[in-house]
N, C-alpha and C positions, 0 to 999 in steps of 0.2 A: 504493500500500500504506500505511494508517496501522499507524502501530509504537505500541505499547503500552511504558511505562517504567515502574518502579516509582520510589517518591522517597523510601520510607523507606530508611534507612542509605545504601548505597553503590549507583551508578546498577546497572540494569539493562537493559538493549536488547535490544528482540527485530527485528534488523534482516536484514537478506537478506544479507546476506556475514559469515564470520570477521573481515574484516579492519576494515569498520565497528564492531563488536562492541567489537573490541581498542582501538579507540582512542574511545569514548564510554565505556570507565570512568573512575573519578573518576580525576582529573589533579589535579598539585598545579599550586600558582598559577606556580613558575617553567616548566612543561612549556606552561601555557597561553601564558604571555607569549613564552615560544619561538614557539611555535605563530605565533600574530597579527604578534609583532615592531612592531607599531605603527609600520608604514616605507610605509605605504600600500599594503600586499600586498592583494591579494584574499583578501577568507574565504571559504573553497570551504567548499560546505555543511555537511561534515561539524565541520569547526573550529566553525562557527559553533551548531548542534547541541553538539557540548561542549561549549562556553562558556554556551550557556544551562541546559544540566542542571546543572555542575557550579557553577554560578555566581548564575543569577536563579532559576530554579523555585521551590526547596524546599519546604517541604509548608504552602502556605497553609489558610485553612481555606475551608469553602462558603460562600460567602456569597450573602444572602437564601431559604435552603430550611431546609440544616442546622448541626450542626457538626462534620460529619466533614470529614477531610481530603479535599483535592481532587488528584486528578493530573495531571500534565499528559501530551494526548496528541496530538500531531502528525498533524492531517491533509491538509497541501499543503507541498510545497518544491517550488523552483525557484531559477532561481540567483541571485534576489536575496535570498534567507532563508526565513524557513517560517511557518506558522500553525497553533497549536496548540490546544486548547481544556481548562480546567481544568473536570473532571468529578468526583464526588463517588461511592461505591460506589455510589449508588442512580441514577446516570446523568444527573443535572441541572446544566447546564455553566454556570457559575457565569460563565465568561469564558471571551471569544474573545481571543489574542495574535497578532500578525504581528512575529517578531523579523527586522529587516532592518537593513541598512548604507546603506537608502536609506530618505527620509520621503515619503510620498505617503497623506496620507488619503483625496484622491480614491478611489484603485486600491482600500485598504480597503474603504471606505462601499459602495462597487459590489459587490465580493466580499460582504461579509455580507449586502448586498439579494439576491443572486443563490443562496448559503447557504440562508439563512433564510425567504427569501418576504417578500411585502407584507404581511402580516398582521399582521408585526412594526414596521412602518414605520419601517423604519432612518433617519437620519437624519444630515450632517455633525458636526454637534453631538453626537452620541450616541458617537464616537472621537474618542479623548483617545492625548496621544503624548508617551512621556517619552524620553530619550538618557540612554542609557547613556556613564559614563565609563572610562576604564582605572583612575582614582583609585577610584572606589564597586565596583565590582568587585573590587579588591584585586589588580588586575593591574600589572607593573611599569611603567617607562618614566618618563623626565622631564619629558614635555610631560603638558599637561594636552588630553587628548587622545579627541574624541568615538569609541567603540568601535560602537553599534551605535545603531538606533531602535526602541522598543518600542509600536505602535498597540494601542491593546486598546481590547475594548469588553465590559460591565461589565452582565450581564442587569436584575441589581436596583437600579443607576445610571440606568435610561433614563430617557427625557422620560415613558414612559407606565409606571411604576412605579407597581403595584396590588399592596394586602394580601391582594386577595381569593385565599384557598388555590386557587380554582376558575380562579385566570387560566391563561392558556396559556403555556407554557412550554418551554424551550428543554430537549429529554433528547437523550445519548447511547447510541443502542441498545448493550444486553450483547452481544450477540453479532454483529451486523455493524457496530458501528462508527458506521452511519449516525447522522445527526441527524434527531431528529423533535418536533414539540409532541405538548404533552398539557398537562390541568392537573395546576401545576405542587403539586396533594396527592395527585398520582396514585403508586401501589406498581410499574406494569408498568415492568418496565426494557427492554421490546423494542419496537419500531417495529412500524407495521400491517402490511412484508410478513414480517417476521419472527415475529408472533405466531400467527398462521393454523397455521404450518407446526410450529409447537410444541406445538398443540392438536390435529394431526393425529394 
């Protein structure tokens, strides 16, 4: 299931239970440091989810299409973290994120070649990976102390970055979710099997 969040003002989550709901609204910093305790606990996925809404998201802008805001929407967890992708109203996803507690570009680079297709010719080079602190976060604790790894990969960053309006690009279908190309001056916000059925 990908969940849809909004990122103006105060979180919002459209998740499968009340009780994930309750605990992905905004938290303040001591409820999150509770949470983590920076004592080598496990971040079970949902912690880990809070801690990125409430914490890294916030409302970037699009980068290389427009300048509307981008949101961030979650489409894989597992229980090493999750992968999200910042999408723009018009559905062109500005960036891919994997927030985890473990670094592995390998596993990345393979997941977005398998995402995306060869079309896009992914590349090791093309994911970049920063660490997150408890200090830049604004979370407490006395050690200086790595919290999480964020791999992302940055559409209008790659090796094969074109002005041309007519290149192929990376959109988020409006209404399934799915990931599909088009060029990226295209208006449609729906994928090929989605748009048939709307013209029906």
């Amino acid at each position: 299931m990908i969940e849809a969040i909004s990122l103006m003002g105060g979180l919002e989550y459209s998740g499968s239970t009340k009780e994930d709901e309750i605990i992905l609204k905004r938290q303040s910093t001591s409820q999150i440091t509770s949470i983590f305790g920076f004592t080598g606990l496990r971040i079970m996925d949902y912690q880990l989810k809070s801690l990125v809404f409430s914490h890294l998201s916030g409302s970037p802008r699009c980068y290389g299409h427009c300048e509307q805001t981008a949101g961030l929407r979650v489409i894989r967890e597992d229980g090493d973290g999750m992968v999200g992708c910042y999408v723009c109203p018009s559905g062109y996803v500005s960036r891919i994120v994997r927030y985890s507690t473990k670094r592995d570009e390998e596993w990345f680079t393979s997941y977005l070649k398998e995402l995306l297709g060869a079309q896009l010719d992914i590349k090791p080079q093309d994911v970049r990976v920063a660490t997150r602190y408890n200090w830049d976060l604004g979370l407490g604790g006395e050690k200086h102390e790595a919290v999480l790894k964020e791999h992302y990969w940055v559409q209008s960053y790659r090796r094969t970055k074109s002005d041309d309006p007519n290149r192929q690009a990376v959109f988020m279908c409006s209404q399934c979710d799915s990931l599909f190309q088009q060029p990226a001056s295209s208006k449609n916000t729906l994928c090929p099997a989605c748009a048939p059925r709307n013209q029906a």
